[in-house]
C-alpha positions in Angstrom: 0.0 0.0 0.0 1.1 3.6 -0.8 3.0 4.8 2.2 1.3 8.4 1.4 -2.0 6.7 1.1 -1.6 4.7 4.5 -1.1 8.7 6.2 -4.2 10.0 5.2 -6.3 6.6 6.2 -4.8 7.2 9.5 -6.7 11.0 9.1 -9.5 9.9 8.6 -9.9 7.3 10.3 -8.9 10.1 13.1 -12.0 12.2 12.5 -14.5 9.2 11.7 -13.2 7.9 15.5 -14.3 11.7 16.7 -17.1 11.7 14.7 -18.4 8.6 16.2 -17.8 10.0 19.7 -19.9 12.5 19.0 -16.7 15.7 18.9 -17.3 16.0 15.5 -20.2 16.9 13.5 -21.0 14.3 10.2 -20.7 16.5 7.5 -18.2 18.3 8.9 -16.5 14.9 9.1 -18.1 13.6 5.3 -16.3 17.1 3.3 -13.1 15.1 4.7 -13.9 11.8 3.8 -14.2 12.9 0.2 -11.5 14.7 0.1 -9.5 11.3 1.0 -12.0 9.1 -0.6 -10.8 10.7 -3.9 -7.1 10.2 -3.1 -7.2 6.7 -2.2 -8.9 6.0 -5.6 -6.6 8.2 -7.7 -3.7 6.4 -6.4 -4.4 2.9 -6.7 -5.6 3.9 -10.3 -2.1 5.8 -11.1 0.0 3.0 -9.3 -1.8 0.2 -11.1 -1.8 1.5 -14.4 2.2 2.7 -14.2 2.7 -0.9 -12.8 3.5 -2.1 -16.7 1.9 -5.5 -15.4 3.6 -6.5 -12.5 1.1 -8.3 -10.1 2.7 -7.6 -6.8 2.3 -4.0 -7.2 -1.3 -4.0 -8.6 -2.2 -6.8 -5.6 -0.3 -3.8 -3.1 -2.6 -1.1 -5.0 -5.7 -2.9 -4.9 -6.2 -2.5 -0.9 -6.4 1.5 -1.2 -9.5 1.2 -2.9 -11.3 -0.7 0.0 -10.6 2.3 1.4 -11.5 5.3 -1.6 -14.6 3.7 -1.6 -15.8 3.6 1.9 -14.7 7.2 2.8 -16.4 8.2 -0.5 -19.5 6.5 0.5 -19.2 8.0 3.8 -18.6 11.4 2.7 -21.4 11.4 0.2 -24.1 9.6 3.0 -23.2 12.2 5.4 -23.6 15.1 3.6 -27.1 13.6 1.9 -28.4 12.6 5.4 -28.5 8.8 4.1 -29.1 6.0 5.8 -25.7 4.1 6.7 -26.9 0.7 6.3 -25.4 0.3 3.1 -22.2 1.3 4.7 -22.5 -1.4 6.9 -22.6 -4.3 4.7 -20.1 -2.6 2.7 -18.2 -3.2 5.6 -18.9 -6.3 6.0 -17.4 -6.9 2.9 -14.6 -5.5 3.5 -13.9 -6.9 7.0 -14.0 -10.4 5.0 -11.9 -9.3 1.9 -9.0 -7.8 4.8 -8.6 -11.1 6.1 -7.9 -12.2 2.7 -5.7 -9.5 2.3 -3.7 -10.4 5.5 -3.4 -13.8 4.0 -1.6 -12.2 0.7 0.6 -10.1 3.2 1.7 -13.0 5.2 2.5 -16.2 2.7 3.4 -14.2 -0.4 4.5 -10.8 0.9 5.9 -12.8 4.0 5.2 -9.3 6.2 3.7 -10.0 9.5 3.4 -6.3 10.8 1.2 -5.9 8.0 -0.7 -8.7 8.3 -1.5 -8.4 11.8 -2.5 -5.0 10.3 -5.0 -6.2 8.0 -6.3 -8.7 10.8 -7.0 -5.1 12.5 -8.4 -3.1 9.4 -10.8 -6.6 9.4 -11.9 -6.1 13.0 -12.9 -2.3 12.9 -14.6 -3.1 9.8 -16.1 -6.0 11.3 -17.7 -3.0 14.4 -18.6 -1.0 11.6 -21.0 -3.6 10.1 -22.2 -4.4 13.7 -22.9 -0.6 14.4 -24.4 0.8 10.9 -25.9 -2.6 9.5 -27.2 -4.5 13.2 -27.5 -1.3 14.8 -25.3 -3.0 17.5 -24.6 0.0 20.7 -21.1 0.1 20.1 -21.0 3.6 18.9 -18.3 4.3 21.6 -16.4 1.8 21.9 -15.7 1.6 18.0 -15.2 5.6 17.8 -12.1 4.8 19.9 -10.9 1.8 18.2 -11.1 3.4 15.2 -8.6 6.4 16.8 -6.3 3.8 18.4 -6.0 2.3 15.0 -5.8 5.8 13.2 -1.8 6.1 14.7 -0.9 2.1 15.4 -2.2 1.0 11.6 -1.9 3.8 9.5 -0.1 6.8 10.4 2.6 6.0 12.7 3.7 2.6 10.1 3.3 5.2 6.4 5.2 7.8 8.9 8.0 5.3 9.9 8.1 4.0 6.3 8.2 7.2 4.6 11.4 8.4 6.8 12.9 4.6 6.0 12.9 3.9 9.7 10.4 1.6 10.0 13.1 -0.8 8.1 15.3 -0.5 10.8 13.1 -1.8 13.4 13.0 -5.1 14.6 10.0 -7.1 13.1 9.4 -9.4 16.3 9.2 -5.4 18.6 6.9 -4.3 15.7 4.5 -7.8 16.0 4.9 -8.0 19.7 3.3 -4.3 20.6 0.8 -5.0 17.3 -0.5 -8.3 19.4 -0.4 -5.9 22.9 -2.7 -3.3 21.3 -5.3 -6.5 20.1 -5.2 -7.4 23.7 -6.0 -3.7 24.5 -8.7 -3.7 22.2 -10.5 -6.3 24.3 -9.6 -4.7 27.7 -11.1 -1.5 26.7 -14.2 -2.8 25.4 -14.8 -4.2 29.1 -13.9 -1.3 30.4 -15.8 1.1 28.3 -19.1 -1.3 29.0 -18.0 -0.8 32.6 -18.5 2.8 32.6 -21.9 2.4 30.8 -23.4 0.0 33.8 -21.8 2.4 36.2 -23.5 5.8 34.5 -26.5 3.9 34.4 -27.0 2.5 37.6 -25.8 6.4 38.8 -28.7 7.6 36.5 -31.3 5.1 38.3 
């Protein structure tokens, strides 16, 4: 994936986590979604069609539009006032094709940061389907997952990867803090649904 690509999904994915927690508003948050809705399908298209062929580029490019086309859907049903149901079988579909994708990354890229980051991108995806599609009360809890995984998936790797350090790093450090944050995902979802018994017995 496009190291300049992977920096803005980590923006958006920034605001969409605000959104959800209510700090942002949704068409505020939807102009932006465009904006990198249309870069992440401009890339893959220029990458792919520069790639004179060669597979493992075009497989590499092909991920980015998972992403064009959900933050252009998003962008477009927030500014409309559209139901996001369609969103969430998208994502669905996407949660499903990621773990594919982590299956690429692992046996013929042989990269396991990057698969274990797919096996993320396949979980959020997964709590988007649950929240837009099942109408699942997760709203929380998946606004903060998706801003955990806006630096530890996306920006922090395409930052560390444009600046050629991320090389340098050991891969077992980088797969050893990737598995901690999966292990913090399900802490805080315990934690967060905690809080909510707490502020509800408080309310009664």
């Amino acid at each position: 994936m496009s190291n300049v690509g992977l920096l803005y999904v980590g923006s958006v994915l920034f605001l969409n986590g605000y959104m959800l927690l209510g700090k942002i508003d949704g068409k505020s948050a939807g102009i932006f979604n465009l904006f990198v809705g249309v870069l992440q399908v401009f890339t893959p298209s220029y990458l792919i069609v520069t790639a004179n062929g060669d597979i493992s580029t075009i497989l590499s490019a092909s991920g980015l539009f998972l992403f064009g086309f959900n933050y252009l859907y998003v962008g477009i049903s927030n500014l409309t006032n559209t139901c996001n149901s369609g969103i969430g079988y998208y994502s669905l579909w996407v949660a499903i094709l990621a773990i594919g994708f982590a299956w690429i990354n692992y046996f013929h890229f042989h990269d396991i940061p990057f698969t274990i980051i797919w096996l993320m991108w396949s979980f959020l995806w997964t709590l988007f389907y649950l929240l837009l599609a099942k109408g699942k009360d997760i709203e929380t809890y998946t606004g903060w997952i998706a801003i955990i995984q806006s630096w530890v998936t996306a920006t922090i790797p395409a930052f560390l990867n444009l600046t050629g350090v991320w090389q340098e790093i050991n891969t077992a450090v980088i797969v050893i803090v990737e598995i901690g944050f999966f292990f913090f995902f399900i802490v805080l979802y315990f934690i967060l649904r905690r809080n909510t018994n707490n502020n509800l017995r408080h309310h009664h």
